[in-house]
Every structure is written in C-alpha cells, then in structure tokens.
C-alpha positions as CSV (number, residue, x, y, z in Angstrom):
1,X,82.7,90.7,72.3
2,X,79.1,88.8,73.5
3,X,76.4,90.0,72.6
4,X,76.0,92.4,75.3
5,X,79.4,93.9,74.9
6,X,78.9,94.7,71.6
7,X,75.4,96.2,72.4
8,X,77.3,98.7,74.5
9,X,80.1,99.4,72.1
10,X,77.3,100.0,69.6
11,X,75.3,102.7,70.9
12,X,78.4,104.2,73.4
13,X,81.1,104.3,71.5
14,X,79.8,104.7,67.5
15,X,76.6,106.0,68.6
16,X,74.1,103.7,66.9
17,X,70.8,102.2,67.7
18,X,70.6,98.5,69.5
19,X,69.5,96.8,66.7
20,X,72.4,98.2,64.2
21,X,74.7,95.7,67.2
22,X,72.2,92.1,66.4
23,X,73.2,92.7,62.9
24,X,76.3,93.0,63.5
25,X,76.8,90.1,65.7
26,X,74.2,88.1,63.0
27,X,76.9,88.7,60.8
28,X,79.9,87.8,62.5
29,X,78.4,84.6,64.2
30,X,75.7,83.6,62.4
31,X,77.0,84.3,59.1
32,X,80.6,84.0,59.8
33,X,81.6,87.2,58.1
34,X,85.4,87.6,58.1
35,X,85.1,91.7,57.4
36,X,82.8,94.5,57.6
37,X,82.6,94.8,53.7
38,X,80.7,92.0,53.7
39,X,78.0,92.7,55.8
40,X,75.6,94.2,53.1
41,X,72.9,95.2,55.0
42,X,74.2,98.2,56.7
43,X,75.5,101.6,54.9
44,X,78.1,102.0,53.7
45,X,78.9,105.1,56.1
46,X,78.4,102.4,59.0
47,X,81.0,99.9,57.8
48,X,83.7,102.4,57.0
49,X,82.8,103.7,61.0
50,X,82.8,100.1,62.0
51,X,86.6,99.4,59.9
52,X,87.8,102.8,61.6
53,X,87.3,101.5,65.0
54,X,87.7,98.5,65.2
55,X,88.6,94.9,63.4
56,X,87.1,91.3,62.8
57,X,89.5,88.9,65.1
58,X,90.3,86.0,62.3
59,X,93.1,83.4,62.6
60,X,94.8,82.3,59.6
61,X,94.4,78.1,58.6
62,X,98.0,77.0,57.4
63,X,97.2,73.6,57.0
64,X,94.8,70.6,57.0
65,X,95.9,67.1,58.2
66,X,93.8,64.4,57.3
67,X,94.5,61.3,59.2
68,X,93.3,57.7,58.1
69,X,90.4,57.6,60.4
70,X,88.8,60.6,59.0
71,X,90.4,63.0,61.7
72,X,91.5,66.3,60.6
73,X,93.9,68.5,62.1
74,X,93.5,71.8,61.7
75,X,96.9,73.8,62.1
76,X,95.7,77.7,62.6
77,X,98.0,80.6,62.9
78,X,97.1,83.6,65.4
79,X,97.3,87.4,64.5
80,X,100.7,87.3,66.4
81,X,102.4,84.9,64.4
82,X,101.9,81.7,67.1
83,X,100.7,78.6,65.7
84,X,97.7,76.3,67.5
85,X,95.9,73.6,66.4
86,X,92.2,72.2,66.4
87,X,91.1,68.9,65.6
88,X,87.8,67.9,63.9
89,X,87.0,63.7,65.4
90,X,84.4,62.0,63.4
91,X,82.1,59.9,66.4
92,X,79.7,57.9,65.2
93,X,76.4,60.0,64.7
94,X,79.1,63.3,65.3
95,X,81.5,65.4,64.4
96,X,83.2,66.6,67.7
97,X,85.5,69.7,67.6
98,X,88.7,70.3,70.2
99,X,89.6,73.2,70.5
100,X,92.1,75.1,71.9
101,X,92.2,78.1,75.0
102,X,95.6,78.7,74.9
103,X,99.0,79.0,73.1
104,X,101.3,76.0,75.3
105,X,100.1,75.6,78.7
106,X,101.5,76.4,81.7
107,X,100.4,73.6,83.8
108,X,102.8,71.3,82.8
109,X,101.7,68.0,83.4
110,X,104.7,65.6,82.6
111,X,102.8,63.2,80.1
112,X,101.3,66.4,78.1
113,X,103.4,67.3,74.8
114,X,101.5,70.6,74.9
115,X,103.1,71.6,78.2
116,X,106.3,71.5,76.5
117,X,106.1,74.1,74.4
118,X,108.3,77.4,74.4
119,X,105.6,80.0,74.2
120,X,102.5,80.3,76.7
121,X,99.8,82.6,75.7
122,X,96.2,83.5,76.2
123,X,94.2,83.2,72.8
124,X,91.1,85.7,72.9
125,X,87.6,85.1,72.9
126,X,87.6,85.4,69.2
127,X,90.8,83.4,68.2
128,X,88.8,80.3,70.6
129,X,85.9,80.8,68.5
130,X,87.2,81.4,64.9
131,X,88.5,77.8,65.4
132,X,84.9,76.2,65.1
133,X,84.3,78.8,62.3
134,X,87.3,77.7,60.1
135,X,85.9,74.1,60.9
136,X,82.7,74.8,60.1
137,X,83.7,76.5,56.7
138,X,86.3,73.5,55.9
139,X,83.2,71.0,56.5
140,X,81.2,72.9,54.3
141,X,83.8,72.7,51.7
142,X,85.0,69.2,52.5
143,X,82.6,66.8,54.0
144,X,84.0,64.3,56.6
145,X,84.8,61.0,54.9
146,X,85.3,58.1,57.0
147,X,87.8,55.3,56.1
148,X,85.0,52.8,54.2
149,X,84.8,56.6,52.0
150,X,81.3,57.0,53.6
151,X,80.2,60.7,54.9
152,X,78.3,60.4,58.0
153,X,75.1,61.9,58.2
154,X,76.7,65.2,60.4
155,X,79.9,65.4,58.4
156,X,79.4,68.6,57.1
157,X,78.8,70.3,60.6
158,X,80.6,70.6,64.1
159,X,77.9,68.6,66.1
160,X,79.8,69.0,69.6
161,X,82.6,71.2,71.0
162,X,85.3,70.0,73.4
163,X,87.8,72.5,75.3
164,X,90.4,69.7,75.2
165,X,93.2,71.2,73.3
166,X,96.4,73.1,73.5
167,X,95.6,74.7,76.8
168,X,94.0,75.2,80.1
169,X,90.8,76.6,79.6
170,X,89.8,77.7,83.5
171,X,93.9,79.1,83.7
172,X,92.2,81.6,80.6
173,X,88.5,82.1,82.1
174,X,87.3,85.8,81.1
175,X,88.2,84.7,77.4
176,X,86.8,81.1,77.6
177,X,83.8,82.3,79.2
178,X,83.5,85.0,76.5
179,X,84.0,82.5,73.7
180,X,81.2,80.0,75.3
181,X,78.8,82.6,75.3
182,X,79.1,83.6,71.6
183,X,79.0,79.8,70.5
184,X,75.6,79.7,72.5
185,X,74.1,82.6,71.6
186,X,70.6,81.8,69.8
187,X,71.4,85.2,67.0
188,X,74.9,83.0,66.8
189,X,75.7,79.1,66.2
190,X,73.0,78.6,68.8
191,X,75.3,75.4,70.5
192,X,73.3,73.6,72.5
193,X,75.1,73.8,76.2
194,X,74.3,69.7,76.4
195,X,77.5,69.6,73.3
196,X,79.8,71.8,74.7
197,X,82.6,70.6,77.5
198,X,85.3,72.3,79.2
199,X,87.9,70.2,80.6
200,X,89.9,71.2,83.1
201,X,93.3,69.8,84.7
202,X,92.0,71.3,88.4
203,X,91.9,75.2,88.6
204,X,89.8,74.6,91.9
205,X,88.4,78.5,92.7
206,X,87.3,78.2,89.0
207,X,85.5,75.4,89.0
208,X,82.2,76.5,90.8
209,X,82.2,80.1,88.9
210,X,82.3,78.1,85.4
211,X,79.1,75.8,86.7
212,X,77.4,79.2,87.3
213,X,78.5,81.7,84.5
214,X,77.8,79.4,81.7
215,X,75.4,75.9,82.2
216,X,78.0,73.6,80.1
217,X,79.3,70.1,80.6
218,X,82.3,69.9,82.8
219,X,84.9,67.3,82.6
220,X,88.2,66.6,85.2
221,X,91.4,65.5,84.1
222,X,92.2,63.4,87.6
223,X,94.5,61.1,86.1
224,X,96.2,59.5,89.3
225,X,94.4,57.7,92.5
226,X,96.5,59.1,95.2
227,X,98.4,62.4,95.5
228,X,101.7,61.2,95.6
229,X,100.9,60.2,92.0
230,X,99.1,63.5,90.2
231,X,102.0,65.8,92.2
232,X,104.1,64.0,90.0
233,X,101.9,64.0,86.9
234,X,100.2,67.2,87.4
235,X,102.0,70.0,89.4
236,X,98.7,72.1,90.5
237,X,98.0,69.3,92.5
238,X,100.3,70.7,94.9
239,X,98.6,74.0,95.1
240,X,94.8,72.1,95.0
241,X,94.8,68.4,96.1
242,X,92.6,65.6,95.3
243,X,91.0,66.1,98.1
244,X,89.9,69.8,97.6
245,X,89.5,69.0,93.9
246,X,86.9,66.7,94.8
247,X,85.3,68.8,97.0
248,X,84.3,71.1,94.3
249,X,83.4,68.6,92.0
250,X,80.5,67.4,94.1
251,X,79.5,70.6,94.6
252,X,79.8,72.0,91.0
253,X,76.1,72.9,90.2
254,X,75.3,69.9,87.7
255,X,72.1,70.5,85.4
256,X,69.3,68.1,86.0
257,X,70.5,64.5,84.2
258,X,74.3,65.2,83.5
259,X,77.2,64.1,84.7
260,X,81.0,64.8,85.0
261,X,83.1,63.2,83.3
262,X,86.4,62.3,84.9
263,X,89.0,61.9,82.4
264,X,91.9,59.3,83.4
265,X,95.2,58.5,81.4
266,X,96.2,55.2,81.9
267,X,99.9,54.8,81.7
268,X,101.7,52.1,81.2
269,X,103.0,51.0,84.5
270,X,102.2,53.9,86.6
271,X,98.4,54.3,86.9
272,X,97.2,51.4,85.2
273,X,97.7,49.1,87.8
274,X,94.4,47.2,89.7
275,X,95.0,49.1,92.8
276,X,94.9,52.3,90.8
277,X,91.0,51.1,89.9
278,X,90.2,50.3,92.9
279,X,91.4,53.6,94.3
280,X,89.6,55.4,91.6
281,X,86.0,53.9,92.4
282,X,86.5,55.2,96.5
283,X,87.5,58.5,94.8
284,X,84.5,59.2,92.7
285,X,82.1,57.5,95.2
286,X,78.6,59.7,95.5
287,X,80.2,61.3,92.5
288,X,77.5,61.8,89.4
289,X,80.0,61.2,86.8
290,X,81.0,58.7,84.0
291,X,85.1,58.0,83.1
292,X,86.7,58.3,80.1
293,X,89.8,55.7,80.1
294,X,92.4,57.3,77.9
295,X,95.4,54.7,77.3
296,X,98.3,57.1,76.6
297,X,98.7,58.3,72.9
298,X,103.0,58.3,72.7
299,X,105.1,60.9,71.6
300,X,109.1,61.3,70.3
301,X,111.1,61.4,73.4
302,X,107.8,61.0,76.0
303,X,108.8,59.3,79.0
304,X,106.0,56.9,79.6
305,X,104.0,54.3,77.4
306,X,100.9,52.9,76.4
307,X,99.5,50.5,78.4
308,X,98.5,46.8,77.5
309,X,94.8,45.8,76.0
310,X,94.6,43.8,78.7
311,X,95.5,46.8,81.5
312,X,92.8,48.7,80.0
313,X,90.5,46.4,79.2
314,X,91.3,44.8,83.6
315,X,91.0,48.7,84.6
316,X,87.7,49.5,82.8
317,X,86.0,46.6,84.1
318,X,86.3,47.2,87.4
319,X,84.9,49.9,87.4
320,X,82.1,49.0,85.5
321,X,81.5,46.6,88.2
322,X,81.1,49.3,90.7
323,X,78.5,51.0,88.8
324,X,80.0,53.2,86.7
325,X,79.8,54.4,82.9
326,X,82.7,53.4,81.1
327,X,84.2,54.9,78.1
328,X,87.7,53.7,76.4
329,X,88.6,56.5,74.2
330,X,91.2,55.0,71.6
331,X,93.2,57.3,70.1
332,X,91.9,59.2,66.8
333,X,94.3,61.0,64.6
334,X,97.6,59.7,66.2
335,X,98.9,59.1,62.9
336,X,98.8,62.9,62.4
337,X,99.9,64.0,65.6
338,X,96.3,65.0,66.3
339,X,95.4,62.6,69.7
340,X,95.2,63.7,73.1
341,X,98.0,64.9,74.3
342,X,100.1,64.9,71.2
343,X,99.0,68.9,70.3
344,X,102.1,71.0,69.8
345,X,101.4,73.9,67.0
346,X,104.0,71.8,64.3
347,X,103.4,71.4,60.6
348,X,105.8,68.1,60.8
C-alpha cells in the first residue's frame, strides 16, 4: 500500500486514528520492519489487529553472487515459490540497484534471456520494493568491496534505483507506480526522483501517464534504427512503431534539466553497423536525451554476439560528433550471470 492507501485501510477498515497509519508505514519503510511484532511503539492490542488482517509482503533472499567486479547478485524468492533476481552495480561515487517488475517477461525480445523464461508474472508493489530493502540490509551487513579490496564511499547504501531487470515495468504499471511512490515517500527511503529510472522496451499509452503519475527519469530501450530491425528484435514494435514511439518520447513531460536516455544494444553484425549510427542520430534529432551503448553481454545458446571494440568504439563516436552524450556501458557482473540481459531467476 502508499501511504495514502494505508491511511484509508487504517481508519476504515481497523478503525484507527491517521497517525496510528505514519507509524505504521515509518515502520515498514523507514525502518524496514519485516513483522508487526516488531513495531514497538504501538499496543499490543493493535499489532495482534494488524497480524489478524493483514500481513508484511517480504520475499525470501536464497542467495548472494558476488562477481569479481564487486557486483552482487541477489537471487530472491517470491511468496509463491518463483525465483527473481536483483543486482546491486558498484559505479564510481554509487551503488546502483536493478530491480526487477516482473517474473519473465512477456515481451520477448529475441536477444533478452529473461524473455525466455517459462513463467510470466506480475510481482506486487511490495515484492518490487522488498528488493531494495534486502539490498539495503545486505549492504549494511556487507559493504561493497571493489576489486583493489577498497569500499567506496556509498558502499554501504543503494545510492540509485534502476527498473532494468527481469521485466517490463510499464506492461506491470498500477504495481510499479505503487512501488515508486513508497521508495519516494519522505516518511520512507525518501529516493530522490533524480536516482530512480524506469526503463521501458515501448509500452506507448504508458509512456505519458508514467511522466505524469510519478516525476522519475525515463529511459527507452530503442535498440534498432529502422523498423524492419526492432520488429525483429522487439515484437511490440509491431503493435507501436518507431515512429509512434518517438512521438511520445518528445512529448513525455521531462523535468526541467533531464534527459531520456535511449538505451541501444549493439549487436554484433546486426545493429552495429555505421549506417545503424547514422540512422540513430536522425532518430533522436530534437530529442533531449543522452545514449547508453550496450555491446551485447552473451548467453548459452543466444543467437547473436558481442560486437568488436572497434564497432563500438566507430558507433559511439559518431554520435558524439552529432552532439550527443555518450555512454558505453560494459558489462558488470557477466561472470555471474548478473549483466544486462543475462537475468533468468537460476542459482547456476
């Protein structure tokens, strides 16, 4: 529940005062309390009411994977028995969390190991959230280490949130939307909205409403320069093309200073080529945006490979040389199974 919600539940359904619902939500957010035992400062009359009616939403953490970089992998196990994973990224001056929306996906886009998998399911509001919580608690209990056996300054925090995991996040947006408003609540984690992104593969009537319900950073995975291209790559380009998609990009309702970021998988041989570039910088032209180049992070049995140095290194720069912010994001965790991409809910 937000805030709100539980406001209303309060005083409707248990018949309490307003105030009984901020300790409450103090205690489950701020404090992170996993029961209703725990939260001492209401009677005990109250938290026998509260453990009658209802129950504090908590996944289960299986396992930690620590990869040579520092990344962890959190593998997290929901109240129905699915397994989903989160992956803590040490970068630079922050500790980035991805999360996941969603159990599988169903978008299916062909270079995706996530898309994949048997089972497609909705996680909640609070199984989206309990994944910063269980990071938060394993940072607190084991402090990032980086590979020189440093700990950066933020090691023992989440610093930024990115909806980039197992997942669409807009194909899930009543929960998503849910769980971003309980990471920014100021009685919560009080997230600044600047550190939180949702990334989306193109869920065009979406797109807008998330600019509108909740003021955080939006990011596009556009992969492909024409449409002949993402139809392959990403099916709900049939439904929404490029076209339409970038349509409601530049009319997304950008805060004052940001920018989208357009997220682009370079493949080896199939959208890495100069053309491709080229094509790219019409795309996003009048676009407030910066790219993120992601050269493809291989799986067992994926059909497509990682592109040359050199094809990244050709592709970035031209369109750096149109005016656009560049970023090459080399895979983190890949020795793990933990890089983009590569999510699949297994131990192995």
């Amino acid at each position: 529940m937000t805030r709100s919600e539980l406001t209303g539940w309060v005083e409707e359904t248990l018949g309490e005062k307003r105030f009984r619902a901020e300790q409450i939500f103090r205690w489950l957010h701020d404090k992170r309390a996993r029961s209703f035992d725990a939260m001492t400062n209401l009677s005990k009359a109250l938290r026998v009411k509260l453990g009658d009616a209802a129950r504090v939403g908590s996944l289960t953490l299986d396992e930690v994977k620590v990869a040579a970089d520092g990344t962890r992998k959190l593998l997290l196990r929901t109240h129905a028995g699915h397994r989903i994973e989160s992956v803590v990224i040490p970068m630079g001056d922050r500790v980035t969390l991805c999360v996941s929306s969603q159990v599988g996906c169903k978008i299916g886009c062909d270079f995706c190991l996530t898309g994949r998998m048997s089972v497609r399911q909705n996680l909640s509001a609070a199984e989206i959230v309990d994944q910063v919580y269980h990071a938060q608690e394993n940072l607190t209990e084991q402090p990032l280490q980086l590979p020189n056996g440093e700990t950066p300054a933020s090691g023992r925090r989440v610093t930024n949130i990115v909806y980039m995991g197992m997942g669409e996040p807009l194909d899930n947006y009543d929960q998503v939307v849910r769980s971003l408003k309980n990471l920014l609540d100021d009685l919560g984690q009080n997230f600044s909205s600047r550190r939180i992104t949702v990334s989306t593969s193109g869920i065009v009537p979406k797109i807008g409403q998330l600019g509108r319900d909740v003021p955080v950073n939006l990011a596009i995975s556009l992969n492909a320069s024409h449409d002949a291209q993402r139809d392959r790559l990403i099916p709900i380009n049939r439904k929404w093309d490029i076209a339409t998609l970038m349509k409601a990009l530049r009319e997304f309702p950008l805060a004052h200073r940001r920018r989208i970021t357009v997220e682009y998988v370079l493949l080896d041989g199939v959208t890495d080529a100069p053309e491709d570039a080229v094509r790219l910088v019409r795309l996003l032209r009048g676009l407030r945006c910066k790219v993120n180049l992601i050269p493809f992070n291989p799986w067992p049995g994926a059909p497509y490979g990682r592109p040359t140095a050199e094809a990244v290194e050709r592709f970035g720069a031209t369109l750096r040389d149109a005016g656009y912010t560049v970023t090459i994001r080399y895979s983190k965790g890949d020795d793990i199974g933990a890089a983009c991409g590569q999510l699949d809910g297994l131990a192995a």
